[in-house]
N, C-alpha and C positions, 0 to 999 in steps of 0.2 A: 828354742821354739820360734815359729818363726809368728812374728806379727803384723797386725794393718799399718798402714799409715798413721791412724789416729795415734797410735802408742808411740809417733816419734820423738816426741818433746820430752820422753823420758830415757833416750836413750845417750849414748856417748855419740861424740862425732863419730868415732870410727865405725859403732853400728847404725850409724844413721845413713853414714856413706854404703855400706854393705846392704842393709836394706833396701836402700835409691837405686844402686848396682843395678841387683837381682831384678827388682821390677822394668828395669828398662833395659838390660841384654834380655831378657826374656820375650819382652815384647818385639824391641828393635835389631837384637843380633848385637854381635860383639862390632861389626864394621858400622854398624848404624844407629851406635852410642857414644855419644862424646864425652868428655869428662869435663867440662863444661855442663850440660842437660846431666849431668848425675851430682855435681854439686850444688847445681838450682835446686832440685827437687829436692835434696837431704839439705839443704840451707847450711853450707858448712864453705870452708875457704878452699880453693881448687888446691892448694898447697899441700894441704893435707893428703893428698891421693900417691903422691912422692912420698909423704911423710911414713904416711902407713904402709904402701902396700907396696913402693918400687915404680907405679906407675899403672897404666891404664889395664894390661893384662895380668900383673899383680892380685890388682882390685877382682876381673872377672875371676878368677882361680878363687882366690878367698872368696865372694859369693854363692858359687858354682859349690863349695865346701861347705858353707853355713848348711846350703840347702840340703847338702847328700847325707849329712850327719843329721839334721832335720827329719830325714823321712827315714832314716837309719833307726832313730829315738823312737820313731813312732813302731816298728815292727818290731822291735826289740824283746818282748815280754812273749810273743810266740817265738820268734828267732830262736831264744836261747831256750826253748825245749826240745829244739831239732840237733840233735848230736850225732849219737850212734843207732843210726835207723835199724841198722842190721837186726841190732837186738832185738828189737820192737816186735811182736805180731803182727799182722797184716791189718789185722781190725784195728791197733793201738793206732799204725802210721797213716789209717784214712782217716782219722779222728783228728791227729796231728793235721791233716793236709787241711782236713777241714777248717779247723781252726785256723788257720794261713789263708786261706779263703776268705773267713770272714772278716779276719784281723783286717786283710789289704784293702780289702773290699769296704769297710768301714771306715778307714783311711781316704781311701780315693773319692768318696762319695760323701765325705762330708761335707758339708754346705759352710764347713768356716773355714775350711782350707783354700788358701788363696791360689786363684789361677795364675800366680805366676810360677809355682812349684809344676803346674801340667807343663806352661807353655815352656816353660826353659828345658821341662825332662824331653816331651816333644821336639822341640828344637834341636835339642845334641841326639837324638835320634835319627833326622832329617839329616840335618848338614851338623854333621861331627866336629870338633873343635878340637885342641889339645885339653880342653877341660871334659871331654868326654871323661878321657879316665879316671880324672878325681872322683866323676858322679859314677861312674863302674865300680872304681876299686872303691869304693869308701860305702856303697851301698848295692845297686847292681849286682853285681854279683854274690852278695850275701842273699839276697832277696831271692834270685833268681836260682841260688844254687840249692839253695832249702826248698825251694820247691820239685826241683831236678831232681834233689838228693829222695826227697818222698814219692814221687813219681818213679823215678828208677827202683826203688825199694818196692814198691805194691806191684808192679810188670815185673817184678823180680828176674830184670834185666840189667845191664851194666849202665852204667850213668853218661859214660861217653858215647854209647851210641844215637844214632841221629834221633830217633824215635823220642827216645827223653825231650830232647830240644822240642822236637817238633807239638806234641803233647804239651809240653808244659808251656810254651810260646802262646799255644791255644786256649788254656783255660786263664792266663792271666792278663792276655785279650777281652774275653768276656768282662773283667772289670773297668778294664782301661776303658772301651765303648762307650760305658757309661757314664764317662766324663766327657771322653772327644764329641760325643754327637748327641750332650746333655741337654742340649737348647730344643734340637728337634726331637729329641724323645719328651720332653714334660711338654712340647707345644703338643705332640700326640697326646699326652694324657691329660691335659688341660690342666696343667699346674705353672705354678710361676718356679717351685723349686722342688726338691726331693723329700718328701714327709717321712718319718722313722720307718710308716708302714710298710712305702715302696721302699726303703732299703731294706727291711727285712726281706720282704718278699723278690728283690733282685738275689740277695745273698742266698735263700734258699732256693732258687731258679737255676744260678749256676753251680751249686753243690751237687744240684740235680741233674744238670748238664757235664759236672764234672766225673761224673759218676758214669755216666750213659761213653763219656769218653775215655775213661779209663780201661771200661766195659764191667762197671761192679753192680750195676743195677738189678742183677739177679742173687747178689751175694750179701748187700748192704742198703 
């Protein structure tokens, strides 16, 4: 689980240095993080960061890890009802998709999930790192393929084709938005933060968009 700041004084040095990590390659980038400013802010001895992790990219890999198994944890409980789509009926796998909808979507929109899980997923989006792949393989691509995989299933199309990508690229944009450009969306609704209401009523907006993109809205 990942947690704030306040929880550090209960942790070990080594997740205290992992938490300090994460917050400041996310914010500052891996060239624009010293391991100096990552032992200040986790108050632990610079020595340690040899000790534990082999050193400064070490440390960013281990982070970059906490975090992917982190968001891994949190989609896990719909993840593992996506198997064998084939089997499914068409109605069972928009139910499935839905539910992946809502799961991320309540994930990405929660108001305790720290932004430095957006800014660092963000960042290895922008400018790639060799830690990209740990956040692919280790979540990314489970994420993204359970959705592929139901997508491809209901277009009852092959899953390599581009259309898949492109499709599914798109509907789980609709969630991401609403964390990238969260500041000016609740200044448009005059809120300070996201209230359960407007997450429902986001979550059933894109169901309803995802539906219009599939083209099921005559069927479901």
């Amino acid at each position: 689980m990942i947690h704030s700041d306040k929880n550090k004084h209960s942790k070990s040095a080594q997740d205290k240095l992992l938490f300090a990590a994460l917050e400041l390659f996310a914010k500052n980038g891996f060239d624009g993080t010293s391991t100096r400013e990552i032992c200040k802010k986790a108050g632990v001895n610079i020595s340690l960061i040899p000790y534990y992790f082999g050193g400064k990219e070490g440390l960013f890999h281990a982070s970059v890890k906490m975090l992917a198994e982190f968001v891994l944890e949190q989609m896990n409980p719909v993840l593992q009802k996506i198997d064998n789509v084939q089997n499914n009926t068409k109605k069972e796998n928009i139910l499935l998709l839905h539910s992946l909808i809502e799961r991320f979507a309540e994930f990405i929109l929660n108001v305790n999930l720290p932004k430095t899980v957006i800014l660092l997923i963000i960042r290895e989006q922008l400018e790639p790192s060799p830690a990209f792949e740990i956040l692919y393989n280790t979540t990314m691509k489970h994420v993204y393929g359970a959705f592929k995989k139901l997508v491809a299933a209901i277009l009852n199309i092959d899953e390599s084709e581009p259309e898949v990508t492109y499709r599914t690229t798109t509907i789980a944009g609709q969630m991401l938005s609403f964390r990238i450009v969260k500041q000016a969306t609740l200044r448009s609704l005059g809120k300070d933060e996201y209230t359960n209401e407007d997450i429902r009523a986001i979550k059933q907006i894109i169901i309803s968009n995802t539906n219009a993109i599939l083209k099921l809205d005559g069927e479901f």
